[in-house]
C-alpha positions as YAML, in Angstrom:
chain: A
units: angstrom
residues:
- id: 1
  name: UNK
  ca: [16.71, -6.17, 9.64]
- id: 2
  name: UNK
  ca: [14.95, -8.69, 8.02]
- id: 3
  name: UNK
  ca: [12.18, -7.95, 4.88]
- id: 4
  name: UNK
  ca: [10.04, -10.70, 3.53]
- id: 5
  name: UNK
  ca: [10.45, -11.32, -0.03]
- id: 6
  name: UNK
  ca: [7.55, -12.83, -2.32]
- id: 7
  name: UNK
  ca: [8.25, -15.94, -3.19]
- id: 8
  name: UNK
  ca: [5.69, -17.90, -2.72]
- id: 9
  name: UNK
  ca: [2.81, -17.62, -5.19]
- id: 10
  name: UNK
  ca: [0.39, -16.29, -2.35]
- id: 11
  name: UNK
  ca: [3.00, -13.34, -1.33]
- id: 12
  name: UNK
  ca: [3.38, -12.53, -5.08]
- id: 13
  name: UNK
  ca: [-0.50, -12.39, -5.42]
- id: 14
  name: UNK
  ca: [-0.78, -10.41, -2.44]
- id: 15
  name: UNK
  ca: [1.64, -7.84, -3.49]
- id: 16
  name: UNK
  ca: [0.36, -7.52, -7.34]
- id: 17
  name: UNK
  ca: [-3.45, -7.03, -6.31]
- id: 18
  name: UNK
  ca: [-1.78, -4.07, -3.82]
- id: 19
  name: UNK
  ca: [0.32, -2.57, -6.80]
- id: 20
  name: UNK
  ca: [-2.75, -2.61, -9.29]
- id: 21
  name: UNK
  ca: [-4.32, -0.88, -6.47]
- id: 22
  name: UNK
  ca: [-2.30, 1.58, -6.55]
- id: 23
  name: UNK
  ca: [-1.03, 0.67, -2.93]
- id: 24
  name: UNK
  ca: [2.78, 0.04, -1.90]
- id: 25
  name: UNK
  ca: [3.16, -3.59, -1.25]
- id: 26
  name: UNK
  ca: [6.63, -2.74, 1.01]
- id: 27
  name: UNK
  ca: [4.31, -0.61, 3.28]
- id: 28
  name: UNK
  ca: [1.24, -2.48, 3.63]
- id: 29
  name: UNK
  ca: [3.15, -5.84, 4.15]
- id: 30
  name: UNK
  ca: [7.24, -5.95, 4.00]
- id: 31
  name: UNK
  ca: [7.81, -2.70, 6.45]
- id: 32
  name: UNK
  ca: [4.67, -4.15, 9.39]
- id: 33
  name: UNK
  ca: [6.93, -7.56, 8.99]
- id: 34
  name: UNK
  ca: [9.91, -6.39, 9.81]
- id: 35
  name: UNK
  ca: [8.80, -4.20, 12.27]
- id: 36
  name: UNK
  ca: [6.98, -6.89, 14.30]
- id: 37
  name: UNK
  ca: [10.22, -9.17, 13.64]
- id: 38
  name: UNK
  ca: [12.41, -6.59, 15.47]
- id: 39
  name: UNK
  ca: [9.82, -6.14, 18.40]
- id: 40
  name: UNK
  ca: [9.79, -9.86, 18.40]
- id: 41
  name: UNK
  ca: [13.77, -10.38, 18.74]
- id: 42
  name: UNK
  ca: [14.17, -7.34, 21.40]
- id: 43
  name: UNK
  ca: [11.62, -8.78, 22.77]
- id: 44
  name: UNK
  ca: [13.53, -12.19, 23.35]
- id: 45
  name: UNK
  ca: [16.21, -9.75, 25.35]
- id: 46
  name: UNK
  ca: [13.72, -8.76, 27.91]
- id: 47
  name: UNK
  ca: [11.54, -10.72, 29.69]
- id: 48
  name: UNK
  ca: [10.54, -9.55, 32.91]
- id: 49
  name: UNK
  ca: [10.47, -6.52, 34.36]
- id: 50
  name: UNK
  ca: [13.58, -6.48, 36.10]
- id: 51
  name: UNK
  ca: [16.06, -7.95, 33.01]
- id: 52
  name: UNK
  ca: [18.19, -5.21, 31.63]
- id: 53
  name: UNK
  ca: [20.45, -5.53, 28.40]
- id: 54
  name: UNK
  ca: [21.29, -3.44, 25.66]
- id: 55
  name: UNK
  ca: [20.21, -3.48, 21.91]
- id: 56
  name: UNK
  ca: [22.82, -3.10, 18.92]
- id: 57
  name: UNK
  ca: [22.15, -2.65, 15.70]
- id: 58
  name: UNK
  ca: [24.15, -2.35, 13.00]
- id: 59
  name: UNK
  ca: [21.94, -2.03, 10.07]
- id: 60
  name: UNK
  ca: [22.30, 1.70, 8.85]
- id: 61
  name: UNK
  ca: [18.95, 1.36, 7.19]
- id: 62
  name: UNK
  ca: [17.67, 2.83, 10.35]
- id: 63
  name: UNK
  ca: [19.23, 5.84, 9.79]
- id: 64
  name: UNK
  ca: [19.58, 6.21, 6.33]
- id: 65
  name: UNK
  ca: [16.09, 5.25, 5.06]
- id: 66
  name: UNK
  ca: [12.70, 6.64, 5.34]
- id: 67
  name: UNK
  ca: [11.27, 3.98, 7.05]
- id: 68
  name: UNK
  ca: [13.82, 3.74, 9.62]
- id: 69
  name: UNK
  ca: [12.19, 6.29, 12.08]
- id: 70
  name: UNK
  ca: [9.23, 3.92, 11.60]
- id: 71
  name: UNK
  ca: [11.28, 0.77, 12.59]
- id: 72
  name: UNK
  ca: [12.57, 2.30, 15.43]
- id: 73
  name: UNK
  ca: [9.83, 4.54, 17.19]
- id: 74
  name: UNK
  ca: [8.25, 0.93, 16.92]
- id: 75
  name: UNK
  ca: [10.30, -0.61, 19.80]
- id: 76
  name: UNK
  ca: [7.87, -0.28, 23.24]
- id: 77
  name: UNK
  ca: [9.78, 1.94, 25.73]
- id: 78
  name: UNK
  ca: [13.39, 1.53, 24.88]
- id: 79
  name: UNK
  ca: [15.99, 4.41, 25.03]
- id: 80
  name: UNK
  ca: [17.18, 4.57, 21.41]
- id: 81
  name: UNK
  ca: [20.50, 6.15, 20.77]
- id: 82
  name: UNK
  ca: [22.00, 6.80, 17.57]
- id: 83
  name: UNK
  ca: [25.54, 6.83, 16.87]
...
């Protein structure tokens, strides 16, 4: 999984005005990133209607963190199995 990281002087704007909003930068902006970048590279698996593959994942942060359930329910009509 991939997460943005401020570093240019926009991004690190953007993500103080949220904190001294009180608001979570890594929800507003990092977490809708990421999950658009996985939509985007499953995405690039199927194209039409009758392509099949299968999706692997090895990144245990979809199981192990809060926002992983997020990530995952995310994906447009995919069978998701967890092992």
């Amino acid at each position: 999984l991939r997460f943005s990281v401020p570093n240019s002087p926009i991004e690190k704007t953007t993500q103080d005005y949220l904190q001294s909003q009180n608001r979570n930068p890594f929800m507003e902006i990092s977490l809708p990133d990421a999950s658009l970048r996985l939509i985007q590279a499953c995405g690039r698996l199927i194209r039409t209607e009758t392509d099949t593959g299968k999706i692997t994942i090895f990144d245990n942060r979809l199981t192990t963190k809060f926002y992983g359930k997020q990530l995952l329910n995310a994906l447009p009509g995919y069978n998701i199995v967890v092992e």
